[in-house]
Each structure stands twice: as C-alpha cells, then as structure tokens.
N, CA, C and O atoms as a GROMACS GRO file, in nm:
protein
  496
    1UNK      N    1   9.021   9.198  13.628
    1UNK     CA    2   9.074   9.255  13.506
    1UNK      C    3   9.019   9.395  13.489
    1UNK      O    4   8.897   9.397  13.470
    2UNK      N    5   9.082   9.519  13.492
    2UNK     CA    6   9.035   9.629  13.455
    2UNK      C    7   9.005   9.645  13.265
    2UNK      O    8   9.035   9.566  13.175
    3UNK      N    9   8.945   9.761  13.260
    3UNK     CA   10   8.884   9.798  13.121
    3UNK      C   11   8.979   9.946  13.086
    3UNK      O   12   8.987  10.033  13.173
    4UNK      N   13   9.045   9.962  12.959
    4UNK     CA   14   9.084  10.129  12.986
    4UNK      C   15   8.974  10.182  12.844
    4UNK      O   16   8.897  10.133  12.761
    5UNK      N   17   9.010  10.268  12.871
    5UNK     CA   18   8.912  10.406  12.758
    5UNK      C   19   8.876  10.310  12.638
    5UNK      O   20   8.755  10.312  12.614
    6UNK      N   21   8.935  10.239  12.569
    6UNK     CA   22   8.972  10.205  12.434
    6UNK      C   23   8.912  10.026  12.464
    6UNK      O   24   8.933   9.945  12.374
    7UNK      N   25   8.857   9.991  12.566
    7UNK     CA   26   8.788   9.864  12.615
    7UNK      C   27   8.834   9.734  12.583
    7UNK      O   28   8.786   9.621  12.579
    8UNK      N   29   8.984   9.807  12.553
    8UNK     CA   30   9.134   9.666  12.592
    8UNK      C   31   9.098   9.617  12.725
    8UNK      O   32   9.054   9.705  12.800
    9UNK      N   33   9.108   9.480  12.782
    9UNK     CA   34   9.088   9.471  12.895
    9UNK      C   35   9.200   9.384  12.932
    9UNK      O   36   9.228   9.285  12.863
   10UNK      N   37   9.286   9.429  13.075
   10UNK     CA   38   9.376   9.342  13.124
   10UNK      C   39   9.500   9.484  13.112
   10UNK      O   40   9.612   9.455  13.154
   11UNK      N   41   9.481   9.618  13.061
   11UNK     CA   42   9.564   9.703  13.111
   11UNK      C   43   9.521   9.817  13.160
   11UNK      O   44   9.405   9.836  13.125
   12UNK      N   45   9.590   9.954  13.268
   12UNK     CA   46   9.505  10.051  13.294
   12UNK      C   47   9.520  10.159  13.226
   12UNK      O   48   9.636  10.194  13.201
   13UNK      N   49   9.438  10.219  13.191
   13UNK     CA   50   9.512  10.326  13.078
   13UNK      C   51   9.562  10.400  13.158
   13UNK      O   52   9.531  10.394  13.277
   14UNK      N   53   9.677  10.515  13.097
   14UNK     CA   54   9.738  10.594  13.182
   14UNK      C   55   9.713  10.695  13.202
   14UNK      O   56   9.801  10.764  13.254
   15UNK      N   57   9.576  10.759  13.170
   15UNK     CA   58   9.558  10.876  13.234
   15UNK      C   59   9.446  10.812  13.292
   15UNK      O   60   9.334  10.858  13.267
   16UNK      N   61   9.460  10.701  13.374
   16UNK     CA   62   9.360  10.639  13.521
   16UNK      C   63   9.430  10.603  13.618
   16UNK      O   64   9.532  10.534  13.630
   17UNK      N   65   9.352  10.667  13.697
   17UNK     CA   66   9.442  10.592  13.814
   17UNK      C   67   9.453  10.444  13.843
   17UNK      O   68   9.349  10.391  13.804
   18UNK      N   69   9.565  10.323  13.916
   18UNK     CA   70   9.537  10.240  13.942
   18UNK      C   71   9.496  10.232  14.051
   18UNK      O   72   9.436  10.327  14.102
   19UNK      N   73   9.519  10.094  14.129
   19UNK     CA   74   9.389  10.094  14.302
   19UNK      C   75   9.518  10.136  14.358
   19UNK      O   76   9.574  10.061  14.438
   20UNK      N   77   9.574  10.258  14.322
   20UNK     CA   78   9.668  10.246  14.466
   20UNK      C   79   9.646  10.271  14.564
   20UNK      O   80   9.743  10.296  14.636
   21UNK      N   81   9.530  10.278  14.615
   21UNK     CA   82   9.496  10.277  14.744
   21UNK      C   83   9.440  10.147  14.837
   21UNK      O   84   9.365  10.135  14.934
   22UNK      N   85   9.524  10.053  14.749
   22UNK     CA   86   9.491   9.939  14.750
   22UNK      C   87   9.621   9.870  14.816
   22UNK      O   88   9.706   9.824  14.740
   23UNK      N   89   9.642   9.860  14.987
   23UNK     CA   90   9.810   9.849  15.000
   23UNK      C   91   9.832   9.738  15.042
   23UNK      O   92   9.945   9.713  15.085
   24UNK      N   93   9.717   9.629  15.043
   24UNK     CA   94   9.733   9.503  15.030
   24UNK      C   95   9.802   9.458  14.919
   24UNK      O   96   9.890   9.372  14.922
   25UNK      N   97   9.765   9.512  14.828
   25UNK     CA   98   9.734   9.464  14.696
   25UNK      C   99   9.921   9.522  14.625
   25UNK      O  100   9.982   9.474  14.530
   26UNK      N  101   9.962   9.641  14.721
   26UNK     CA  102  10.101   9.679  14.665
   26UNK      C  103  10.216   9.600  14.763
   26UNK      O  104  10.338   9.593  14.746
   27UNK      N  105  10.146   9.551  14.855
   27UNK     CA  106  10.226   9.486  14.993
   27UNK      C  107  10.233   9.313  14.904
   27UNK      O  108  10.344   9.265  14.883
   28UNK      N  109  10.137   9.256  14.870
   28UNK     CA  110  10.152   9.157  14.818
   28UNK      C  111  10.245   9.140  14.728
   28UNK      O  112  10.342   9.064  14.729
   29UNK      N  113  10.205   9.228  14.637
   29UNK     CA  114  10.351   9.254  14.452
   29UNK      C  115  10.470   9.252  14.558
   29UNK      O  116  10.565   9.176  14.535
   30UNK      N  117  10.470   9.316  14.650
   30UNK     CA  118  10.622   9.335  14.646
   30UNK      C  119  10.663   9.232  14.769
   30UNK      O  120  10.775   9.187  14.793
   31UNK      N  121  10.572   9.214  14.822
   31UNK     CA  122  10.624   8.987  14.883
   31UNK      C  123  10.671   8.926  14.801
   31UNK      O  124  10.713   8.822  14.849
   32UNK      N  125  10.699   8.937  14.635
   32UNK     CA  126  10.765   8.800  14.569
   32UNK      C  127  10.916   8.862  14.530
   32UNK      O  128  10.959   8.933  14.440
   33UNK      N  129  10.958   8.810  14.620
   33UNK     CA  130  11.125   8.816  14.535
   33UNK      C  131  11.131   8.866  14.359
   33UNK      O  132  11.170   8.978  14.325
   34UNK      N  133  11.101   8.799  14.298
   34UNK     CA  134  11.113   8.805  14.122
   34UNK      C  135  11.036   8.946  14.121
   34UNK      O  136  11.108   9.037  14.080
   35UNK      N  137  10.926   8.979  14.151
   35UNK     CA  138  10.852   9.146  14.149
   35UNK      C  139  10.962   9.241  14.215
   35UNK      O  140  11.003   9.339  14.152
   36UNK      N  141  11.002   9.215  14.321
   36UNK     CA  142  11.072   9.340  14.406
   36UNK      C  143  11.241   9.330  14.301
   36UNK      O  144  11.299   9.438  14.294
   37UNK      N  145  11.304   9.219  14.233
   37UNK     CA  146  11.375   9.262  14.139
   37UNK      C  147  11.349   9.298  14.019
   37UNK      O  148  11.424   9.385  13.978
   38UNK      N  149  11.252   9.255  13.932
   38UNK     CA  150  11.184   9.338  13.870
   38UNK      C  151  11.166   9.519  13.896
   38UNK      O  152  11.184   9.614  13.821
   39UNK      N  153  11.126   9.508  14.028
   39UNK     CA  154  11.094   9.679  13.980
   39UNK      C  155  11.254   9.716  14.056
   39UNK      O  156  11.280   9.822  13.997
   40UNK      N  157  11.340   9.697  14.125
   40UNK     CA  158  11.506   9.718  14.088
   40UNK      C  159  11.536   9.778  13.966
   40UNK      O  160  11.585   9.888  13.946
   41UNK      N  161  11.494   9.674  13.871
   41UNK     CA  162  11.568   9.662  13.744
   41UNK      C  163  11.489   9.786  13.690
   41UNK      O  164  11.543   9.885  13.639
   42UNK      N  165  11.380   9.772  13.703
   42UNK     CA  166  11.334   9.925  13.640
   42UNK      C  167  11.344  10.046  13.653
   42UNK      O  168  11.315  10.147  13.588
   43UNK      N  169  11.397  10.017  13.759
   43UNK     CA  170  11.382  10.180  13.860
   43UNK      C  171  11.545  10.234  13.783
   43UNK      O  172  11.570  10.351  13.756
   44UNK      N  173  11.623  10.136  13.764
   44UNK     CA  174  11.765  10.156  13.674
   44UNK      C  175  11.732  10.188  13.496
   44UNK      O  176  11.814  10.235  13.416
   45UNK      N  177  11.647  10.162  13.478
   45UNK     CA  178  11.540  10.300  13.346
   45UNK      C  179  11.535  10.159  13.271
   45UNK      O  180  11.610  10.067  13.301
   46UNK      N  181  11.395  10.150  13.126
   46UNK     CA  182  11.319  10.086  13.076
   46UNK      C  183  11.374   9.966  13.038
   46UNK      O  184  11.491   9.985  13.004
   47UNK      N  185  11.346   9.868  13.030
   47UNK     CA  186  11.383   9.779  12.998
   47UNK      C  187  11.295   9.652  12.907
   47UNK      O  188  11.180   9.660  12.948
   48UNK      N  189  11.300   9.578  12.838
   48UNK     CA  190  11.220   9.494  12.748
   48UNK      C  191  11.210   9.371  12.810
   48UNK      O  192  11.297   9.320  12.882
   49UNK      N  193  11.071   9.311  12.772
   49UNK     CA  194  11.026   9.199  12.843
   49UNK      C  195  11.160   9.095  12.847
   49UNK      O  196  11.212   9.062  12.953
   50UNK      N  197  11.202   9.054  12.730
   50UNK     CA  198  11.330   8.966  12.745
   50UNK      C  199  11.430   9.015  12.803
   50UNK      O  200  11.488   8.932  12.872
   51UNK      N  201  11.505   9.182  12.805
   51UNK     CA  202  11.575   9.210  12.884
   51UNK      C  203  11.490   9.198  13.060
   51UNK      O  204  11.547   9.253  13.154
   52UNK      N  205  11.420   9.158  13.071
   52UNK     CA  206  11.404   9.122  13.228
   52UNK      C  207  11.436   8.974  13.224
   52UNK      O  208  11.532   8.946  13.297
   53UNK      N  209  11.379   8.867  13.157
   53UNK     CA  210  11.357   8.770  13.111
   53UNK      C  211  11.494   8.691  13.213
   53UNK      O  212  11.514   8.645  13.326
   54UNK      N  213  11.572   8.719  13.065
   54UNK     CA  214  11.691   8.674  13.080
   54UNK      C  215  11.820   8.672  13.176
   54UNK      O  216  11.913   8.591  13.184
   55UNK      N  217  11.785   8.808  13.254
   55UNK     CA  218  11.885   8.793  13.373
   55UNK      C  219  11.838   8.754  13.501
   55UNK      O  220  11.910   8.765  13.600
   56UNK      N  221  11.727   8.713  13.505
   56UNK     CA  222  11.625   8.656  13.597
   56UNK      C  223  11.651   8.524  13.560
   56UNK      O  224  11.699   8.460  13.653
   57UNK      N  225  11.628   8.437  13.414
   57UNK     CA  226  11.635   8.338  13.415
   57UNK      C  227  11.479   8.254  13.432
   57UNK      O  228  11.474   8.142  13.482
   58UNK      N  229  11.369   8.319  13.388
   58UNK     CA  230  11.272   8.291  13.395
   58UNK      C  231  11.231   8.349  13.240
   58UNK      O  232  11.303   8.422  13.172
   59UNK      N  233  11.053   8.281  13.191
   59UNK     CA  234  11.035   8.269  13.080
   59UNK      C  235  10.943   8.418  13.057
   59UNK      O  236  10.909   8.492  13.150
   60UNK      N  237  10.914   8.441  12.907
   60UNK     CA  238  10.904   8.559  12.909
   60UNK      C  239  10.746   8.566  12.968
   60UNK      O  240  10.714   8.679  13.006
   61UNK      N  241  10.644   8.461  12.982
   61UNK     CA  242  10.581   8.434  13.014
   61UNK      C  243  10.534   8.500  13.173
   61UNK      O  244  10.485   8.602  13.220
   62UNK      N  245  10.587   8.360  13.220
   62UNK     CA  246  10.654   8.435  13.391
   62UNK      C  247  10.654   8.586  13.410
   62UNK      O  248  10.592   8.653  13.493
   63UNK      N  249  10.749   8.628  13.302
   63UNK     CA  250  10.798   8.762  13.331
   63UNK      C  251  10.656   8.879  13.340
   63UNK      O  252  10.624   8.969  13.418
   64UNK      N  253  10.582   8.806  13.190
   64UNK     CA  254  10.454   8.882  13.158
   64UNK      C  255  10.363   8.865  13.270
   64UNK      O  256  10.291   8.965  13.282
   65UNK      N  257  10.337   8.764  13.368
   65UNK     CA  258  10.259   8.779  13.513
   65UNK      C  259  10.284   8.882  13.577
   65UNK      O  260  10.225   8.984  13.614
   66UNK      N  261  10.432   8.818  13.587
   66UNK     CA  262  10.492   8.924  13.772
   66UNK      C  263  10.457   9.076  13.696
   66UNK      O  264  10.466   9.165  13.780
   67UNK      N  265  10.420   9.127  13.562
   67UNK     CA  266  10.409   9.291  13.517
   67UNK      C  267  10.319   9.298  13.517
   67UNK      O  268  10.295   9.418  13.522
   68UNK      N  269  10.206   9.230  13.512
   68UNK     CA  270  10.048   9.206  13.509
   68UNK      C  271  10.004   9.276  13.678
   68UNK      O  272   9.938   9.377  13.702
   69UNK      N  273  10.050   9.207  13.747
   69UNK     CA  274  10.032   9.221  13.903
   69UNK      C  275  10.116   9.339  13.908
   69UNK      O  276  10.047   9.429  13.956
   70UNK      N  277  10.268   9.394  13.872
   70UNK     CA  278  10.276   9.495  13.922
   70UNK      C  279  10.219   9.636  13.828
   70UNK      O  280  10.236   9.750  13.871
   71UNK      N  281  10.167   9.614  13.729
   71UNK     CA  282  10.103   9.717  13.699
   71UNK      C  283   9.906   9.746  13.749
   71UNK      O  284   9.825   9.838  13.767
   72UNK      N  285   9.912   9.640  13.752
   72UNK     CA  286   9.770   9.631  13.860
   72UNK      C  287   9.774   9.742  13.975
   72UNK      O  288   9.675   9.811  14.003
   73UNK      N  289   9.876   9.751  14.026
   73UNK     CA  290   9.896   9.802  14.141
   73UNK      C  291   9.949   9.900  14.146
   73UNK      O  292   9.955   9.958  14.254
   74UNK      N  293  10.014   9.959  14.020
   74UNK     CA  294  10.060  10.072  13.952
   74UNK      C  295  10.285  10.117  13.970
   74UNK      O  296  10.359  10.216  13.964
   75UNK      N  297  10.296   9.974  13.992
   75UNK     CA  298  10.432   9.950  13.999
   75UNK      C  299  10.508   9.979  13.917
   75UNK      O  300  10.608  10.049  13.936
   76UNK      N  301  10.464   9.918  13.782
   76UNK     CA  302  10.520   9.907  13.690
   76UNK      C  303  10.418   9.976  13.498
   76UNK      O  304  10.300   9.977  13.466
   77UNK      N  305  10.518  10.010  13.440
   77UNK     CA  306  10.353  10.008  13.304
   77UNK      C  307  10.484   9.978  13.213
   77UNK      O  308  10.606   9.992  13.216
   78UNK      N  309  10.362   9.921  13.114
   78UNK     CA  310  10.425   9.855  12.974
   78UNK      C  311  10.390   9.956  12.824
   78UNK      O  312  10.295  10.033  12.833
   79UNK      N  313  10.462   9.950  12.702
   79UNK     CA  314  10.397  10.003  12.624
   79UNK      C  315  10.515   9.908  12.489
   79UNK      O  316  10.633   9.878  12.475
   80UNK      N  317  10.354   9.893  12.402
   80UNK     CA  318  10.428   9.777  12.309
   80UNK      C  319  10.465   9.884  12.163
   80UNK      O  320  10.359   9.912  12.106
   81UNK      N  321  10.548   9.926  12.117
   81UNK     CA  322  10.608   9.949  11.973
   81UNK      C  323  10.643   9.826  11.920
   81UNK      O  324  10.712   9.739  11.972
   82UNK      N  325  10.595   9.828  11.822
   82UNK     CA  326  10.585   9.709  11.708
   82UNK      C  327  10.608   9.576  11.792
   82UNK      O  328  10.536   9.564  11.891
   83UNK      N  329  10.694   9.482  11.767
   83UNK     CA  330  10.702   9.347  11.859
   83UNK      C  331  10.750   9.362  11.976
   83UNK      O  332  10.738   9.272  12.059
   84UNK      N  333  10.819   9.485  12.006
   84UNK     CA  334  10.876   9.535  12.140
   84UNK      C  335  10.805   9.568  12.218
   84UNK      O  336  10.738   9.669  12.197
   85UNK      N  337  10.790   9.494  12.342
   85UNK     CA  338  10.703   9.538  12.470
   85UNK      C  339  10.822   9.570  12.596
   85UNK      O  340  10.892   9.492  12.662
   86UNK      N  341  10.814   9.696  12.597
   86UNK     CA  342  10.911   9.815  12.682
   86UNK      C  343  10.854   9.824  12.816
   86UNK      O  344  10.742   9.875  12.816
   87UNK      N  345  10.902   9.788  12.939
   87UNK     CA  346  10.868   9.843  13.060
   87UNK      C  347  10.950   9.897  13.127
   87UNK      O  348  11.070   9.870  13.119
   88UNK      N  349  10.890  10.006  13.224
   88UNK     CA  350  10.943  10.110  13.269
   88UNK      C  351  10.823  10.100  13.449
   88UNK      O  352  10.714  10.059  13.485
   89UNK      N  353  10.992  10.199  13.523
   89UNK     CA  354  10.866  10.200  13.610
   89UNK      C  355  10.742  10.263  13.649
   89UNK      O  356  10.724  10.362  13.579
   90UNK      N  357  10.646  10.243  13.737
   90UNK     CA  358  10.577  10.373  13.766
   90UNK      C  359  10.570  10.411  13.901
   90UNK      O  360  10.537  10.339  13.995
   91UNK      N  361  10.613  10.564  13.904
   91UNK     CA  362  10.604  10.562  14.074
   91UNK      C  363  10.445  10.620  14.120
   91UNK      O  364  10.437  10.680  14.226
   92UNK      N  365  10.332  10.601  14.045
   92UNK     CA  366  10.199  10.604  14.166
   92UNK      C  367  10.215  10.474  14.260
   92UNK      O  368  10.156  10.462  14.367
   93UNK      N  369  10.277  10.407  14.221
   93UNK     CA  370  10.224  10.261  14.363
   93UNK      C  371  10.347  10.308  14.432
   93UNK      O  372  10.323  10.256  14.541
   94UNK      N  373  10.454  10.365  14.447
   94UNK     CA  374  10.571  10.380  14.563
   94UNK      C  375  10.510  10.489  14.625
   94UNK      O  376  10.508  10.512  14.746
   95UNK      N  377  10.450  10.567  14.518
   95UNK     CA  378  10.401  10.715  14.612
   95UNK      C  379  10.329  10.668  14.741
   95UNK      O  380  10.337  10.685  14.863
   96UNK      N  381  10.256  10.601  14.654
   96UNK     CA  382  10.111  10.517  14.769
   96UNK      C  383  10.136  10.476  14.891
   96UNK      O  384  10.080  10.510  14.996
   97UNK      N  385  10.267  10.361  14.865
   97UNK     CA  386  10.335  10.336  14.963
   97UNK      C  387  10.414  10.394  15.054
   97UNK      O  388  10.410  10.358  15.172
   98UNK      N  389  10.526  10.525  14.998
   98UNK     CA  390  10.549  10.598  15.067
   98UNK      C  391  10.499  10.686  15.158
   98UNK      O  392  10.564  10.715  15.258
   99UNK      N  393  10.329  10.758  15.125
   99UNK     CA  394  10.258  10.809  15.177
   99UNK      C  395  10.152  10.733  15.290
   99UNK      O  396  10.070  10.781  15.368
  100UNK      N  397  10.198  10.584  15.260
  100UNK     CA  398  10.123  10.505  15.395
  100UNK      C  399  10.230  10.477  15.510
  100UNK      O  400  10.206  10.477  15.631
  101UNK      N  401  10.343  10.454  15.454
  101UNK     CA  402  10.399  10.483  15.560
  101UNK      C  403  10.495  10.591  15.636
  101UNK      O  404  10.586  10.577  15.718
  102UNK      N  405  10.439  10.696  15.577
  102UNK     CA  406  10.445  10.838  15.592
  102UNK      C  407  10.332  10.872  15.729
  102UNK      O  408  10.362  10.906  15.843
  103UNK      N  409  10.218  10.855  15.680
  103UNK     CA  410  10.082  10.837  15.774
  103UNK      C  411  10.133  10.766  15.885
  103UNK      O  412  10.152  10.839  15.983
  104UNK      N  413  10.165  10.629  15.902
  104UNK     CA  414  10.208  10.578  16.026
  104UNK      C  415  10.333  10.628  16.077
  104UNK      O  416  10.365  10.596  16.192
  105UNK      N  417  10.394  10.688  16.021
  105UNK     CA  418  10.547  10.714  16.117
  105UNK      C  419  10.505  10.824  16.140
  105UNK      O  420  10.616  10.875  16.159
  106UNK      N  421  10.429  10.914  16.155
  106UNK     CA  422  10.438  11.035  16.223
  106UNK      C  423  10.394  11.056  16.313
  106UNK      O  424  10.447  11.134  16.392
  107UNK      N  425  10.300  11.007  16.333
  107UNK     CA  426  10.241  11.003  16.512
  107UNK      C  427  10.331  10.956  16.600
  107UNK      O  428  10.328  10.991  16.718
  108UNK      N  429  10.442  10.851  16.542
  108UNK     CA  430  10.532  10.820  16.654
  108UNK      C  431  10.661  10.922  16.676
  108UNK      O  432  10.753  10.922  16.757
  109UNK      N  433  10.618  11.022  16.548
  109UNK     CA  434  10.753  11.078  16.578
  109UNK      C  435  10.725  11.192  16.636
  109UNK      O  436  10.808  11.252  16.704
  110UNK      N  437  10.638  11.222  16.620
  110UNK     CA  438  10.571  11.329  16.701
  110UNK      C  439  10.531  11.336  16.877
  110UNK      O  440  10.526  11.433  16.952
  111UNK      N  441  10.505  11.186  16.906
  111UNK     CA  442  10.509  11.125  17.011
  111UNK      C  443  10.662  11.129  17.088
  111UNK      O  444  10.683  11.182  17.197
  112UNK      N  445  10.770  11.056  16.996
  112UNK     CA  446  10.880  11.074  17.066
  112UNK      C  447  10.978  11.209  17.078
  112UNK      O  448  11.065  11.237  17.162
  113UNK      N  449  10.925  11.290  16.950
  113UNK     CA  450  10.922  11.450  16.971
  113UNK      C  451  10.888  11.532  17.141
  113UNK      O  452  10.960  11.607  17.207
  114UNK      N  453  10.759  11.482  17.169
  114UNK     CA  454  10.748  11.502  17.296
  114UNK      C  455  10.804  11.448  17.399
  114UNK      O  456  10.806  11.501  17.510
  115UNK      N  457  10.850  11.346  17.373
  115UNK     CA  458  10.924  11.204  17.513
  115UNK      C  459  11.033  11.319  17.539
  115UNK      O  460  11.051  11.371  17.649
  116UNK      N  461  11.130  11.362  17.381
  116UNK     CA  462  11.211  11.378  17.388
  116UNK      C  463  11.250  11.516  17.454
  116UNK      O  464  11.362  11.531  17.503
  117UNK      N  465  11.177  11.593  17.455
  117UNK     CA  466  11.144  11.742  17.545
  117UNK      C  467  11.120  11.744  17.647
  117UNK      O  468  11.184  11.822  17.717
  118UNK      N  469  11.004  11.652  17.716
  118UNK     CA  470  11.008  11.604  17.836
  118UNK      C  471  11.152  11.545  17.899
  118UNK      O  472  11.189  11.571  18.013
  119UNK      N  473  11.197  11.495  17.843
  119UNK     CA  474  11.314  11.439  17.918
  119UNK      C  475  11.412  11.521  17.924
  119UNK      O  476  11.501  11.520  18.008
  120UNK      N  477  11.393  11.631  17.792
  120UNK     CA  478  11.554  11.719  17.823
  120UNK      C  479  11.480  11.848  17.849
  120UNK      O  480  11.504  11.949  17.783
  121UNK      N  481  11.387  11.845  17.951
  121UNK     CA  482  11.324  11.956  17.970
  121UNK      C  483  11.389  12.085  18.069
  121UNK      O  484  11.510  12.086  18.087
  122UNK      N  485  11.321  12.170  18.118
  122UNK     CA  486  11.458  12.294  18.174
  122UNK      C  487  11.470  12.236  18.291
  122UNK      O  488  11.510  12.324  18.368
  123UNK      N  489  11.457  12.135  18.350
  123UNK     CA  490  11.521  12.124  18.479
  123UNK      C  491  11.680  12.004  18.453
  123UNK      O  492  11.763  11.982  18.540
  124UNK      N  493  11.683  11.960  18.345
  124UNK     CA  494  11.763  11.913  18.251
  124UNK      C  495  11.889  11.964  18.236
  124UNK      O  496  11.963  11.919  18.148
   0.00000   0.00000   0.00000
C-alpha cells in the first residue's frame, strides 16, 4: 500500500511518481483480460466506476480492485467529486512500457540495419 503527501494510504498522489519502473508489476495488470479492457475503455476518455461496472458486467467492487492494481502501476488514476469516483487514464505506465520495449527493439534493429547493408552491399 503506498502513502501520498496527505497520509491517505492505498492511493499515489499525483505529483509522485508510481513504480513504473516496475514492468513486472505493469506486465502483470495487463495479463487480466478485465484490466486490459478497462484501460480500452479509458483510453476512449473518463469514465465512472459504474460506467465501467456495467458494461463489463462485474460489481463495482471488482471494478474498484482491477483500478487499485492499475493505478499501482500508474495505468490508470481515480479522482472522487462528491459520490462520483471518475477514472481516467494515465499514460506514465504505457510510457514505461513503451520505453521498455523501445530499449529491446533497437539493438535488433540496428543489428538487422547492418544484415541488411551487408547483404545489399556494392558488390550487390
């Protein structure tokens, strides 16, 4: 359970970073079916705990886990106005992800960059 500024515990505040450097931890969230439509649905702009709820077909409960874990990981963030709890997405955990596998694809492309010169080289 993280702590934010204000020593609520169980959300991250938002001017902290989450573990996104944590890509187990963003590789896991997005192993469950119900998380990877979840953040779908968000990425299509904010939506309310029951508007996820309900077209999922799961309880609002449920719903409140799978946002627990993806804001852990910085997937997703919530913010409650009066009885309304609004989520939206967040892109530090895609960045994260994008930039890890940014890191691994380039050595190969750089690799087949060279295959590929070698092979169409001037005697070619």
């Amino acid at each position: 359970m993280t702590e934010n500024h204000e020593g609520e515990q169980g959300h991250i505040s938002k001017d902290r970073q989450p573990a996104t450097g944590n890509i187990e931890r963003l590789f896991h969230a997005l192993g469950d079916p119900t998380r990877r439509t979840i953040v779908e649905m968000l990425s299509e702009g904010p939506r309310s705990v029951s508007g996820l709820a309900t077209p999922l077909g799961i309880t609002l409960t449920a719903v409140a886990q799978h946002l627990q874990v993806l804001e852990e990981c910085g997937l997703a963030r919530t913010e409650k106005l009066g009885r309304v709890r609004t989520c939206s997405i967040d892109t530090r955990g895609l960045a994260a992800l994008e930039k890890w596998i940014i890191d691994r694809r380039s050595p190969w492309e750089k690799k087949l960059d060279r295959l590929g010169e070698f092979l169409t080289g001037p005697d070619k």
